[in-house]
C-alpha positions in Angstrom: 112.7 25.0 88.0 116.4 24.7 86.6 119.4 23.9 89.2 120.8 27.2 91.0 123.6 29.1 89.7 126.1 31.7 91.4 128.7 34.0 90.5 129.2 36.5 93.3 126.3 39.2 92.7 126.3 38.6 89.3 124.6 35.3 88.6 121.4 34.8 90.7 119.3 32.3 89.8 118.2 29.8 87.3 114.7 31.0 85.9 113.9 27.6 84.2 115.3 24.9 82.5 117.8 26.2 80.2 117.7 29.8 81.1 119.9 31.6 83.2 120.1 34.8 85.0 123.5 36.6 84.8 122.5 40.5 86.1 120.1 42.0 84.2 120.5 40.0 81.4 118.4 36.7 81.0 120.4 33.7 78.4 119.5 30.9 77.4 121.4 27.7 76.6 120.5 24.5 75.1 121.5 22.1 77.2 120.8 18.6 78.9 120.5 18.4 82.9 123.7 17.1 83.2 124.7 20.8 80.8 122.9 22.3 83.5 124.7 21.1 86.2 128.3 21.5 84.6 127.1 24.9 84.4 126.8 25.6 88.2 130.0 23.3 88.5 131.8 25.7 87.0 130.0 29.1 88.6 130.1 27.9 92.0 132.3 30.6 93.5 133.5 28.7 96.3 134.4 25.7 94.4 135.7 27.6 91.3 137.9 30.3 89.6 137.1 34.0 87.7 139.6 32.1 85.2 137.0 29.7 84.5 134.2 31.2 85.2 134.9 34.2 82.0 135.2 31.3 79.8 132.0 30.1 81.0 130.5 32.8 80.5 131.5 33.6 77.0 131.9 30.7 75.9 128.8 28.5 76.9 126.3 30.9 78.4 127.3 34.0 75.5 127.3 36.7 78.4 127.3 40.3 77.2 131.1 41.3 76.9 130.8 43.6 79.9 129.6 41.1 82.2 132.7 38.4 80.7 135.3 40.8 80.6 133.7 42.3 84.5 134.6 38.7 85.6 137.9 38.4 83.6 139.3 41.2 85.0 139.1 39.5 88.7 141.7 36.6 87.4 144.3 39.4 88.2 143.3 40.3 92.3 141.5 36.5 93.0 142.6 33.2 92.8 145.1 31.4 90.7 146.1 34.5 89.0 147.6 36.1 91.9 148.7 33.0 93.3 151.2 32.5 90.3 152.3 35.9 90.2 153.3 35.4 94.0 155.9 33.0 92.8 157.6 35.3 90.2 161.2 36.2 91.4 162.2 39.5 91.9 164.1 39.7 88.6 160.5 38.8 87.1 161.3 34.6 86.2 159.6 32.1 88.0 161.9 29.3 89.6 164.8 31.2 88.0 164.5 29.5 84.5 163.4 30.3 81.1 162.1 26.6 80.5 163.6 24.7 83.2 163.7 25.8 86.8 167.4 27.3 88.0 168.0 24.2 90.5 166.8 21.3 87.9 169.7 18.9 87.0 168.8 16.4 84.2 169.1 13.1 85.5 169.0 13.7 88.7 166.3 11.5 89.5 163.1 13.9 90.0 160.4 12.4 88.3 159.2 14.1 85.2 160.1 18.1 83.8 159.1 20.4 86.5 156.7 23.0 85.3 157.5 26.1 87.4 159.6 28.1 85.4 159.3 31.0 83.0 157.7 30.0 80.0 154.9 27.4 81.8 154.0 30.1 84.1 153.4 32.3 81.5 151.3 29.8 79.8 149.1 29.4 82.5 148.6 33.1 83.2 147.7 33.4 79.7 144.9 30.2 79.9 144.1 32.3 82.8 143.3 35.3 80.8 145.1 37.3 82.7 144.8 40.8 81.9 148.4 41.2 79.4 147.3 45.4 80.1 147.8 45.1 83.7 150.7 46.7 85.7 151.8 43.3 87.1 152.1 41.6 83.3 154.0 44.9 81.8 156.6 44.6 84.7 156.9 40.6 84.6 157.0 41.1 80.5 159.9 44.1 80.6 161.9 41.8 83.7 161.8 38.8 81.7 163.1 40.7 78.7 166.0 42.3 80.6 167.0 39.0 83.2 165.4 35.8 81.5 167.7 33.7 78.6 166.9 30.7 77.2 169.1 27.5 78.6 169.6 26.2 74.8 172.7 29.0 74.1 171.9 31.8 76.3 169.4 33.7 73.8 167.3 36.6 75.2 163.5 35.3 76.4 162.0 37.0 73.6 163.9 36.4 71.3 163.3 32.7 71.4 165.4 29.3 70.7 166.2 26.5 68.2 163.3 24.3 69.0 160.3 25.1 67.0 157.5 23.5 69.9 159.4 25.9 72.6 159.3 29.1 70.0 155.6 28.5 69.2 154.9 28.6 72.6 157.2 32.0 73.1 154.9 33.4 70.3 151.8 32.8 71.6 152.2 34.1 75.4 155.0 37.0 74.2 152.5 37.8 71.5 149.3 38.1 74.1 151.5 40.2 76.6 152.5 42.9 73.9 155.7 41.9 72.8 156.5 41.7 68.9 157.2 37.9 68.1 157.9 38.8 64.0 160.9 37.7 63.6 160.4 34.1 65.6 157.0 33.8 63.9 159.7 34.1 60.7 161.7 31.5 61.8 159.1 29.3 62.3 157.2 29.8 58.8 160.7 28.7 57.3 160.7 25.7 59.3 158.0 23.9 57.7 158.4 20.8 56.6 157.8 18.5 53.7 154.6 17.2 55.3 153.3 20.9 56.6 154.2 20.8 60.2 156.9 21.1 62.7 159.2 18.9 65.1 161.6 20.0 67.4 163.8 17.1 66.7 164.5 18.3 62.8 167.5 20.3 64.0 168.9 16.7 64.6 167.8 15.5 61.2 164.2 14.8 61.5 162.4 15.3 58.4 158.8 13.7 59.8 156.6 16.5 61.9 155.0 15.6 65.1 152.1 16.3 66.8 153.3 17.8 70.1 155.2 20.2 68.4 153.2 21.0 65.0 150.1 21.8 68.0 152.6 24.2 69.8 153.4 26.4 66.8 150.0 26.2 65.7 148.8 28.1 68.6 151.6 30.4 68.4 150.9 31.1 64.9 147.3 31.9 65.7 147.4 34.1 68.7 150.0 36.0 66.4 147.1 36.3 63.9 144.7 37.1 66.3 146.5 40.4 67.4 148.5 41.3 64.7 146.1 40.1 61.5 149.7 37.8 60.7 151.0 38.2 57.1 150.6 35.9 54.2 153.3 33.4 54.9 152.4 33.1 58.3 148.9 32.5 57.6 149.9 30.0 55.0 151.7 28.3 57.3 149.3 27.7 60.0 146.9 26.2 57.1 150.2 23.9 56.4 149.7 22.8 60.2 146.4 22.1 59.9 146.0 20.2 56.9 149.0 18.0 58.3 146.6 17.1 61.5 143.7 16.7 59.5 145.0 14.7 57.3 145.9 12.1 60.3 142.2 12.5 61.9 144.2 14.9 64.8 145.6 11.3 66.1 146.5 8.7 63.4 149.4 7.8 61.5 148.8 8.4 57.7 150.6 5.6 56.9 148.6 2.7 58.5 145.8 4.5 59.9 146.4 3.4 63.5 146.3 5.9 66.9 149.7 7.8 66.6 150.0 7.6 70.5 147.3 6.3 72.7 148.2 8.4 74.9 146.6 11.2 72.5 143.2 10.2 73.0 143.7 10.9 76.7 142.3 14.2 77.9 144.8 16.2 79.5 145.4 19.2 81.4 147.7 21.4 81.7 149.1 20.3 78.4 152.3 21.8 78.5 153.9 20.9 75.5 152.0 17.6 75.3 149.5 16.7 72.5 145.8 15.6 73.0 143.0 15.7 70.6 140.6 17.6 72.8 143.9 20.5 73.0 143.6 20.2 69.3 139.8 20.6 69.0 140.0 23.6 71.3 143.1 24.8 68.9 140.5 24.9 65.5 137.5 26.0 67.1 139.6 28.8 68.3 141.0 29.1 64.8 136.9 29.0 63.4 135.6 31.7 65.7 139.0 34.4 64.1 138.6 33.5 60.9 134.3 32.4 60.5 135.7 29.1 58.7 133.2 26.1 59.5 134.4 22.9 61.4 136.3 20.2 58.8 134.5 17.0 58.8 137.8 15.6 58.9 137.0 16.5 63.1 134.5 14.5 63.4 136.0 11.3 64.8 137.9 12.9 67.4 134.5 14.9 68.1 132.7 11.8 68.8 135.8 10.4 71.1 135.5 13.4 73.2 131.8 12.8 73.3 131.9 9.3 74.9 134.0 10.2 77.5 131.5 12.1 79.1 130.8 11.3 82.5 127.4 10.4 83.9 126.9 13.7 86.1 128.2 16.0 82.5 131.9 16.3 83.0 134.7 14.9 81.7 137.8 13.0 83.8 141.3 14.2 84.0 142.5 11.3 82.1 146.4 12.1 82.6 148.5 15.7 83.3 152.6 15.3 82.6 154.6 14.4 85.8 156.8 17.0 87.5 156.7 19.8 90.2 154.6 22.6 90.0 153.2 25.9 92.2 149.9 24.2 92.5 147.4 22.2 90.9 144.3 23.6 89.1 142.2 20.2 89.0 141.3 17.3 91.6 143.5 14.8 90.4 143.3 11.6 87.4 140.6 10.0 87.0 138.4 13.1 88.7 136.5 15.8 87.1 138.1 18.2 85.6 136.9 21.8 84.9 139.6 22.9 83.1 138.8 19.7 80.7 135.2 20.0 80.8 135.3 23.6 80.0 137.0 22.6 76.4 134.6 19.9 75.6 131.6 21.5 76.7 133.0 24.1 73.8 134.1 21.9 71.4 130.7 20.4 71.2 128.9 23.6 71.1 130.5 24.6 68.5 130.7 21.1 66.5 127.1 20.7 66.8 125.8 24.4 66.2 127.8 24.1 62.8 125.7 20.6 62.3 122.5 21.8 63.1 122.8 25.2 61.5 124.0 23.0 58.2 
């Protein structure tokens, strides 16, 4: 007999190695032991979270939508859903900031960026999957619009900034809570560079992209396709992205072939606006399932990278998350397991090697 596996009513019991019982409904996965028991890692319902527990479920176990989207809907009424929101000031901004928290003073000695304010929190509702439909996101969404402005030059929230990493991340959580992000998904397309991606320093004469931001407006770019369909330029633009991380291996510099940063080979979570290879996996297999385009083979070495640092028991370690305050932490700590982490690899791989085997 398989290992147990729980999800409040839904999920009874394992019916065998590699088969699952979620309801009525009876899947199977391919999967090691050590699959297996990531698997009722991540279901464990007093040692987990609906917010990673849908993903599960869709994205490793291919639950019927109705029994993903039953377990999706809980991110807003359990857990770290509601624990966010329960931070959000009453004029709808967390910590009174659009990117930096209302009491930060730069150089004041606090270790790191804190991550409390507006634009992180919505970040992590929307890794969440917090429902963008619910009455709590429409009033955060119309608050933000009328209270929140950007520290760069007082700009309205929406209407984004000057740096092209902070306006890719506007477009991708104003996009998934409703709001029209055209004309910043504009801006960016004009801000491509010569070498097809982005950097928030070009406004200072950079004329080189960078990874951290070229990842950030990536994700921007394709959450905008993903609701809207995008239009020709932006879609061309994201390819741009793309082919300028592909190019590189997702961690190299072109022009010697050595690790950009070592510090993007690390796996990382929450990511903020920091770059890591497995956040860049994550970013084309999400791209692959929109548009139905196989995996590039250009992937492949950071595929295997992420592959060898799995752990003996199936997971994978929080290598490193950026310093700085936030509301509460959503792993164990460096150098544990991480289910946030494990939960992209895990999907990574399933989709890397269901493209190999089916090729």
């Amino acid at each position: 007999m398989g290992p147990a596996h729980h999800l409040h009513t839904a999920v009874n019991a394992a019916a065998g190695p590699g088969w699952l019982l979620v309801g009525p409904i009876l899947l199977t996965y391919t999967s090691s032991m050590t699959d297996a028991d990531a698997i009722d890692w991540f279901l464990d319902p007093a040692d987990s979270d609906p917010s990673i527990r849908w993903q599960v479920m869709r994205d490793l176990l291919d639950a019927p939508e109705s029994q993903w989207q039953a377990e999706r809907a809980k991110v807003v009424s359990e857990g770290w859903g509601p624990r966010l929101m329960a931070h959000e000031d009453a004029d709808g901004q967390w910590a009174g900031g659009a990117h930096f928290p209302a009491d930060f003073e730069w150089g004041g000695g606090e270790e790191g960026q804190p991550w409390t304010s507006t634009s992180h929190a919505l970040s992590q509702l929307r890794e969440f999957g917090y429902d963008p439909a619910s009455e709590q996101a429409r009033r955060a969404v119309t608050l933000i619009g009328a209270n929140c402005r950007w520290e760069h030059d007082n700009q309205p929230y929406w209407e984004g900034e000057v740096e092209p990493c902070i306006n890719g991340n506007a477009v991708a959580n104003g996009t998934y809570f409703g709001v029209d992000m055209s004309p910043v998904v504009e801006r960016l397309v004009g801000e491509v560079l010569e070498d097809g991606g982005w950097n928030c320093e070009a406004e200072n004469g950079s004329v080189r992209s960078s990874f951290d931001t070229t990842i950030n407006v990536l994700e921007g770019l394709l959450e905008y396709e993903r609701v809207t369909g995008g239009t020709p330029e932006s879609r061309a633009a994201r390819r741009s992205g793309e082919e300028y991380l592909l190019k590189r291996r997702l961690f190299r510099k072109l022009s010697t072939g050595e690790p950009a940063d070592r510090k993007y080979l690390f796996l990382s979570h929450p990511n903020h606006w920091h770059y890591d290879v497995l956040r860049s996996l994550d970013y084309f297999r999400a791209a692959s399932v929109l548009t139905g385009q196989p995996p590039d083979l250009r992937l492949s070495e950071a595929v295997e990278h992420v592959r060898s640092r799995r752990l003996d028991d199936g997971t994978w370690p929080l290598d490193w998350k950026p310093p700085g305050r936030v509301w509460f932490d959503v792993d164990d700590g460096v150098d544990k397991p991480s289910r946030w982490v494990t939960l992209r690899a895990l999907r990574v791989l399933r989709w890397w090697d269901a493209a190999h085997v089916s090729g």
